[in-house]
C-alpha positions in Angstrom: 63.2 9.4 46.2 65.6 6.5 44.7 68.1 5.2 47.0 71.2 5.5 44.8 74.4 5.8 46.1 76.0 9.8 45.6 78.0 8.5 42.5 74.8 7.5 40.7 73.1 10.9 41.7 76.4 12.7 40.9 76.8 10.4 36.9 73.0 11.3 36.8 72.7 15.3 37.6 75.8 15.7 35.6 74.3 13.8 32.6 70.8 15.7 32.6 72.5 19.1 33.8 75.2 18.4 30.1 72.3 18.3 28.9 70.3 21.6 29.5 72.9 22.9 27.7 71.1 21.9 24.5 68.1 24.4 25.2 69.2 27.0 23.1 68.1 24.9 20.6 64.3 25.7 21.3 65.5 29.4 20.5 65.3 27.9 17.0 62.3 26.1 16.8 60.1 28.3 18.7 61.8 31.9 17.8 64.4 34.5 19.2 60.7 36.6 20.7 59.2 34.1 22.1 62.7 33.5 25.0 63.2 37.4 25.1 59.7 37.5 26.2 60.2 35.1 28.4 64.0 35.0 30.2 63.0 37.6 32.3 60.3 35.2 34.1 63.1 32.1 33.9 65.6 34.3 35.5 63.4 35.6 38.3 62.2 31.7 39.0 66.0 31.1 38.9 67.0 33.7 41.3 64.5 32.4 43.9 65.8 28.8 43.5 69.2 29.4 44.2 68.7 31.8 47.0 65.9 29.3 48.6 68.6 26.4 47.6 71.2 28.4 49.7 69.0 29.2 52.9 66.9 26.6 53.4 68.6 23.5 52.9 72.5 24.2 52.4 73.1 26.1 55.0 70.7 24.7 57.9 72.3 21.3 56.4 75.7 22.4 56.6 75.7 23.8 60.2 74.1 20.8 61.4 77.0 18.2 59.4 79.5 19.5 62.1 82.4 19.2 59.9 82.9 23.1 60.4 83.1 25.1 62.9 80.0 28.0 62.5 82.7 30.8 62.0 84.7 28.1 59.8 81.3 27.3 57.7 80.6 31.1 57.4 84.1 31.9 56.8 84.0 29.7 53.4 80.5 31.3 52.4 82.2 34.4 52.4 85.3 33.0 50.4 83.2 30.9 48.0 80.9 34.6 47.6 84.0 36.3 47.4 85.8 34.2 44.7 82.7 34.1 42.4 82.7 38.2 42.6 86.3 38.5 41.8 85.7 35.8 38.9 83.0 38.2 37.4 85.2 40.6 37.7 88.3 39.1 36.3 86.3 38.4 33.0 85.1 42.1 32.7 88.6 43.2 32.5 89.4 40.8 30.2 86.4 41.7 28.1 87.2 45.2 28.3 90.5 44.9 27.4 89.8 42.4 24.0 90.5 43.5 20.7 87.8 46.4 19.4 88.1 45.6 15.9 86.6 42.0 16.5 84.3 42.5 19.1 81.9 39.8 19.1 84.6 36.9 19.0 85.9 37.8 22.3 82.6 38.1 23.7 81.7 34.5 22.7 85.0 33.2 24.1 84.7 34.7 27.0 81.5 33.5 27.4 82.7 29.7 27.2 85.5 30.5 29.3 83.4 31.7 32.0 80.8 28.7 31.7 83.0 26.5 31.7 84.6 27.8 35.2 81.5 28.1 36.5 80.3 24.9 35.7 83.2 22.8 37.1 83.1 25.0 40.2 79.0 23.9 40.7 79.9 20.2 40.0 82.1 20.4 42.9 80.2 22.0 44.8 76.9 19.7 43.7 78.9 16.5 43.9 79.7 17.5 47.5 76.2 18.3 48.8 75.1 14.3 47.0 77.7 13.1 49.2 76.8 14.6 52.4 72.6 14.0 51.8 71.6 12.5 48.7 68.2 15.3 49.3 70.8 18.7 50.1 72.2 17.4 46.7 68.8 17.0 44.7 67.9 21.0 46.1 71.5 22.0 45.3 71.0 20.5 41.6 67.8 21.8 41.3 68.8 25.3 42.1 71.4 24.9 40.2 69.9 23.5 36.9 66.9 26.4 37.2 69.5 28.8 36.9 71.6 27.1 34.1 68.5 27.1 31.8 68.5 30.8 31.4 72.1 31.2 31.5 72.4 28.8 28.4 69.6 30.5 26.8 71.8 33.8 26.9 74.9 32.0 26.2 73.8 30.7 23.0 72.0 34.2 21.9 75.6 35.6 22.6 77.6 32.6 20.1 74.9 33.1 17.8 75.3 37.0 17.8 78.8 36.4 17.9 79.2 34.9 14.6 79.1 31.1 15.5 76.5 29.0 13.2 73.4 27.5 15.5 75.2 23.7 15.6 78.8 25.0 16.3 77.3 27.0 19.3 75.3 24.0 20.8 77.8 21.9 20.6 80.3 24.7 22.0 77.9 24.5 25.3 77.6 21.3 25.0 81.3 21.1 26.2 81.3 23.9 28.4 78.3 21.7 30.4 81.1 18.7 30.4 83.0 20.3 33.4 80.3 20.3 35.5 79.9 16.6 35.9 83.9 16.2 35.9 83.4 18.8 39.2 81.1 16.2 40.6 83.1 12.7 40.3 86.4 14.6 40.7 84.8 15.8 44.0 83.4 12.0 44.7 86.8 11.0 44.5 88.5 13.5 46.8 85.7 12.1 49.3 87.6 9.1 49.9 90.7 11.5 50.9 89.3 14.0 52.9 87.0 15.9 54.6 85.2 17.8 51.9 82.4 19.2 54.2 83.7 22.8 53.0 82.0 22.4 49.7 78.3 22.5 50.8 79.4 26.5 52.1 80.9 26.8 49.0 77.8 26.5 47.0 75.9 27.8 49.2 78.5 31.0 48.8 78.3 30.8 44.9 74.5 30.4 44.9 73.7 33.7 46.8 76.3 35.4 44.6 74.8 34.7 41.7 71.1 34.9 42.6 71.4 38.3 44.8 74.5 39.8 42.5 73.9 38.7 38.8 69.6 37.8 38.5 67.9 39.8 40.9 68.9 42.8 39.6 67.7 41.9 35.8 64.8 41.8 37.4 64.4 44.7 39.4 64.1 47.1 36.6 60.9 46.5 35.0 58.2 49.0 35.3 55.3 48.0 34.0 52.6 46.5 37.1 51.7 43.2 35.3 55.2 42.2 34.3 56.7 43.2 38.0 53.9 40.9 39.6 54.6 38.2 37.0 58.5 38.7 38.1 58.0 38.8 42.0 55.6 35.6 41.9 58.2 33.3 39.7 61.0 34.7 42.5 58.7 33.3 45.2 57.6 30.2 43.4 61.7 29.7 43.1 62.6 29.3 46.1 58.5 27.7 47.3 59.9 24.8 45.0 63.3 24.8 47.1 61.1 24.5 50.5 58.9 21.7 48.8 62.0 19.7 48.0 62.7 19.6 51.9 59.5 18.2 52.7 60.4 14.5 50.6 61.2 11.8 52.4 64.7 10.9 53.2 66.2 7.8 51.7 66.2 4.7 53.6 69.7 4.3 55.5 
């Protein structure tokens, strides 16, 4: 594992997580099919990564910092879990509420709007688990980048759907993406100002929300056998990748 200070791991996620946001270009080259076959898979590996992320390294990791008290630590779980549901819920109103003789444009705003959020939220949250342990960061990003490839599948079917041409819709998660490394050095900066041991509840919070709220239960509605095994074994395999993570060696001090 490099020994690079958190800056360089927080420029370097950010750069290569921006840049995920691109894979909805594959949707063109290899066909619309081929990712509806299989999202399903991506989403169940996802789910398993954040919620392994979120139990086996941030939160062990957190407790032990000591920068929290345990009720204090479990206390911003709850918020960060708590903040992330009434987001999702905010935007539903919203979405309900937009115009119905333009459906789609809404939708494909919304969407944005929400990624956007979401990924300046994970920077900050990311940025703060490189600066406590260059390896809590590296899990956290890797959660956190398993999940953002099926989430920018779906965003850019939605754009797409929604009316915007193929290169107008990259580029439009392209800057979505851009918040999530300006999360990460804004929350390098605030190091040097205080304490920001909060943050590694935080994401742990927003990681269990999303993986137990939002994936696990596109996933828990398939019926046939095959596909369910399929499902099940990518949800173990996410969060077997998390545990694997915590078994490299730490960086020299």
């Amino acid at each position: 594992m490099p020994d690079w200070s958190p800056l360089t791991w927080i420029l370097a996620g950010g750069a290569v997580m921006s840049a995920i946001a691109l894979v909805g270009g594959l949707m063109a080259v290899l066909g619309g099919e081929v990712f509806r076959r299989l999202m399903p898979t991506l989403v169940a590996f996802a789910a398993g990564s954040l919620l392994g992320g979120a139990f086996l390294h941030l939160v062990p990791h957190g407790l032990a910092m000591g920068g929290l008290s345990s009720r204090g630590f479990f206390l911003w779980l709850l918020g960060s879990f708590t903040a992330f549901f009434g987001l999702e819920l905010g935007l539903r109103v919203w979405l309900r509420r937009a115009s119905p003789r333009s459906p789609r444009a809404p939708v494909s705003y919304l969407v944005l709007l929400g990624d956007a959020v979401h990924n300046f939220a994970g920077g900050l949250a990311v940025g703060g688990a490189f600066i406590a342990d260059p390896r809590v960061g590296l899990t956290a990003w890797v959660a956190a980048a398993a999940h953002e490839i099926p989430q920018e599948l779906g965003d850019f079917g939605i754009l797409v759907h929604g009316g915007w041409p193929r290169r107008q819709a990259l580029l439009l998660n392209l800057a979505s993406a851009l918040t999530f490394p300006l999360g990460g050095v804004l929350a390098w900066l605030a190091a040097g100002s205080f304490d920001v041991a909060f943050l590694i509840p935080v994401a742990a919070g927003s990681f269990i929300y999303i993986g137990a709220s939002d994936l696990v239960p596109e996933i828990g509605h398939r019926e046939a056998a095959g596909t369910t095994v399929l499902h099940f074994s990518a949800f173990v395999a996410g969060w077997a990748a998390m545990t694997l993570i915590g078994l490299l060696p730490e960086p020299p001090p």
